[in-house]
C-alpha positions as CSV (number, residue, x, y, z in Angstrom):
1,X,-30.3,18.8,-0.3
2,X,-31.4,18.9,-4.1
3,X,-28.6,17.1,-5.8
4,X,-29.4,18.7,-9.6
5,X,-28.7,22.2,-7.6
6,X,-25.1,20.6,-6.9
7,X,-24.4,19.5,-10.0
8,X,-21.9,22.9,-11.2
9,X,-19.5,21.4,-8.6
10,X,-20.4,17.4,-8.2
11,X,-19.7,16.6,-11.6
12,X,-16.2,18.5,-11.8
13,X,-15.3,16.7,-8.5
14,X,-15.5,13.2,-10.3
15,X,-13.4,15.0,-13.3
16,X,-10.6,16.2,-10.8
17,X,-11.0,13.1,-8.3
18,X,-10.4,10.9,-11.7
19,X,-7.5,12.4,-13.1
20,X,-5.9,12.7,-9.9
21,X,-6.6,8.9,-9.4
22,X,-5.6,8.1,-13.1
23,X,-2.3,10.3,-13.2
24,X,-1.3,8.8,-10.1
25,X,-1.8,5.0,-10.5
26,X,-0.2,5.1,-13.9
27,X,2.8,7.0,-12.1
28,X,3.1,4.2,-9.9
29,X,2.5,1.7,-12.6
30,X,5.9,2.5,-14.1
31,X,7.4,2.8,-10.4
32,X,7.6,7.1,-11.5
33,X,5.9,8.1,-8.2
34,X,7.7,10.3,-6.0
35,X,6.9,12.3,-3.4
36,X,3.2,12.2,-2.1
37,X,1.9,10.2,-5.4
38,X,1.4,7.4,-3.6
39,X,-0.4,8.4,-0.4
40,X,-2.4,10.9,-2.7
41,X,-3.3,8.1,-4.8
42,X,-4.7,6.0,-2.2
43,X,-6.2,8.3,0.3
44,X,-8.1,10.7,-2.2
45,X,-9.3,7.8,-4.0
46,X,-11.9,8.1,-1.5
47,X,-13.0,11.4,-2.7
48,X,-13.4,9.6,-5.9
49,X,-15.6,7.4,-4.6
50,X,-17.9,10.0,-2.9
51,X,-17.5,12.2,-6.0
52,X,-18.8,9.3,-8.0
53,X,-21.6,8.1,-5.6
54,X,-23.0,11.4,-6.1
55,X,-22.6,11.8,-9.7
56,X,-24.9,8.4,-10.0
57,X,-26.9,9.5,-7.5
58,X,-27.6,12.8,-9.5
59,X,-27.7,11.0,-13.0
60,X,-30.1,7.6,-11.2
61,X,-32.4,7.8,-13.9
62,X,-29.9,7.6,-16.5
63,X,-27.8,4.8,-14.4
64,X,-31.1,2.7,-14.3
65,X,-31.6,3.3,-17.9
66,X,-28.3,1.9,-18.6
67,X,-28.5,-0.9,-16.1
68,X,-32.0,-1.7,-18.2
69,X,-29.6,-3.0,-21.2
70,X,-28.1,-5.7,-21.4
71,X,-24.8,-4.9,-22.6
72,X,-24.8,-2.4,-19.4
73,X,-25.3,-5.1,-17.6
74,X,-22.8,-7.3,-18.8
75,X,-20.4,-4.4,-18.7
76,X,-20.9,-4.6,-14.9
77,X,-21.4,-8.2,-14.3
78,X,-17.9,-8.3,-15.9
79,X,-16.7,-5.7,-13.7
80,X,-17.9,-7.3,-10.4
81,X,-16.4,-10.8,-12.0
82,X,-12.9,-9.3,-12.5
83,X,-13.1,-7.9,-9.0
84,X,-14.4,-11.1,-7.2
85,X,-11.0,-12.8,-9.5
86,X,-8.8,-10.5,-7.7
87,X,-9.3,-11.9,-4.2
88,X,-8.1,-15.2,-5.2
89,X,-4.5,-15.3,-4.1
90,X,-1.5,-16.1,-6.9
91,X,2.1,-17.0,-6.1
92,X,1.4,-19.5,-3.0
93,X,-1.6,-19.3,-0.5
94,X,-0.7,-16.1,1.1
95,X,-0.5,-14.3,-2.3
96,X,2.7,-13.3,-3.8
97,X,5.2,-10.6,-2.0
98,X,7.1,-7.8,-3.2
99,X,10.1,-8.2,-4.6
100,X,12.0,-6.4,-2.0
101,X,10.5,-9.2,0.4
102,X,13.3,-12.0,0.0
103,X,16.6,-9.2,0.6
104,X,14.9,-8.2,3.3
105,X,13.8,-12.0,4.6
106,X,17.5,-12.8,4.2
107,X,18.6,-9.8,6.0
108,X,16.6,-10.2,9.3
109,X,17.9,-13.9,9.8
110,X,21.1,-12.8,9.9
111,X,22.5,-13.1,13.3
112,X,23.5,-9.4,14.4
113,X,27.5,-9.8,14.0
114,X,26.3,-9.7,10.3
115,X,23.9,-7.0,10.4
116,X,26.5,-5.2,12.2
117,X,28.6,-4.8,9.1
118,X,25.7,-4.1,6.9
119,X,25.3,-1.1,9.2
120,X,29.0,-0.2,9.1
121,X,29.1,-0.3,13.0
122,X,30.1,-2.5,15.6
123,X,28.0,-5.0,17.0
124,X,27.7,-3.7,20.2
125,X,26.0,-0.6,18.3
126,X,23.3,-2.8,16.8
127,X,22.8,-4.2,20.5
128,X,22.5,-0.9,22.1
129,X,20.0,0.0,19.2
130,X,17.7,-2.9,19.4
131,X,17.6,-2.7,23.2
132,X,16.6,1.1,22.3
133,X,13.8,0.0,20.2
134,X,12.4,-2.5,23.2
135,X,14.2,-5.8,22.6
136,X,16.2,-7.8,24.5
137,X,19.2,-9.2,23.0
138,X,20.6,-12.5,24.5
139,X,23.5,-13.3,22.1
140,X,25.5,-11.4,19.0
141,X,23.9,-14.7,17.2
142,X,20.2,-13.5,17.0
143,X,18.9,-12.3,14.3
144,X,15.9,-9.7,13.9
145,X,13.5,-12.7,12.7
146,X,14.6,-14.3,16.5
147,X,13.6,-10.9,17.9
148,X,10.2,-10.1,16.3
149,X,9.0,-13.3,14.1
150,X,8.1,-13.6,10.4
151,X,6.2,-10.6,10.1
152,X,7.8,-8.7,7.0
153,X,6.4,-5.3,8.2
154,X,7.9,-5.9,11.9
155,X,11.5,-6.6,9.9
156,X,11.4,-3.9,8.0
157,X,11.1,-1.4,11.1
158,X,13.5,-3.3,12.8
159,X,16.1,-3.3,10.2
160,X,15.4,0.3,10.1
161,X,15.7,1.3,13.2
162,X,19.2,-0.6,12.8
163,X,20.5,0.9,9.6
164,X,19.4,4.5,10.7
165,X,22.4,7.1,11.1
166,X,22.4,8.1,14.0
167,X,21.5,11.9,14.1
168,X,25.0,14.2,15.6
């Protein structure tokens, strides 16, 4: 495939994939995003990259002239230095968590009794919807942590599954 031929379509796909990309993470910057924003965001972003490996790949001359420079280089030396900076973990050694992280922490070690009343149901309820969702509950003191172990994700679902109205 002759890339120049493409070019009346390549190079308005990084436009499009861009602004997409840009309107999107500065929507979820300010915690505006609603609806698809964020699964847009992250899923198209890989049309942006393919839209961009093409655009270099249809400008290479141009990308090596500019790589030639120096201060190209150190434009991308810096870029690949701020990248390899955001590995390294902040806020303890497993990185920091989101802030909804210690409610929701707190929530699943409380023993069932309690999440009962969160849920505005009785405790056998919470039972019978755990045991729905594949656990098996010993004692009205166990708490969702007892039941599936420190992993935030598992809590969430958990908790979710509890706090869900039941559909009439």
């Amino acid at each position: 495939m002759n890339l120049a031929n493409q070019r009346p379509w390549i190079t308005p796909l990084v436009m499009g994939s861009f602004a997409l990309s840009a309107v999107t993470g500065a929507l979820m910057f300010f915690h505006l995003d609603t609806g698809l924003n964020k699964a847009a965001h992250e899923w198209l972003g890989w049309l942006m990259l393919g839209a961009v490996v093409l655009h270099a790949l249809l400008n290479l001359p141009a990308v090596k002239r500019h790589l030639q420079n120096s201060s190209g280089r150190w434009v991308v030396i810096g870029s690949f230095a701020v990248l390899a900076l955001s590995f390294i973990p902040v806020g303890g050694a497993g990185g920091s968590e989101p802030g909804f992280a210690p409610p929701v922490r707190a929530l699943a070690k409380a023993p069932i009794t309690v999440l009962a009343q969160v849920a505005g149901t009785s405790t056998d309820d919470v039972k019978n919807r755990l045991q729905a969702a594949g656990f098996t509950v010993t004692s009205d003191q166990q708490s969702v942590a007892d039941l599936v172990g420190d992993d935030l994700r598992a809590q969430i679902g958990t908790i979710s599954k509890v706090l869900a109205q039941p559909k009439s």
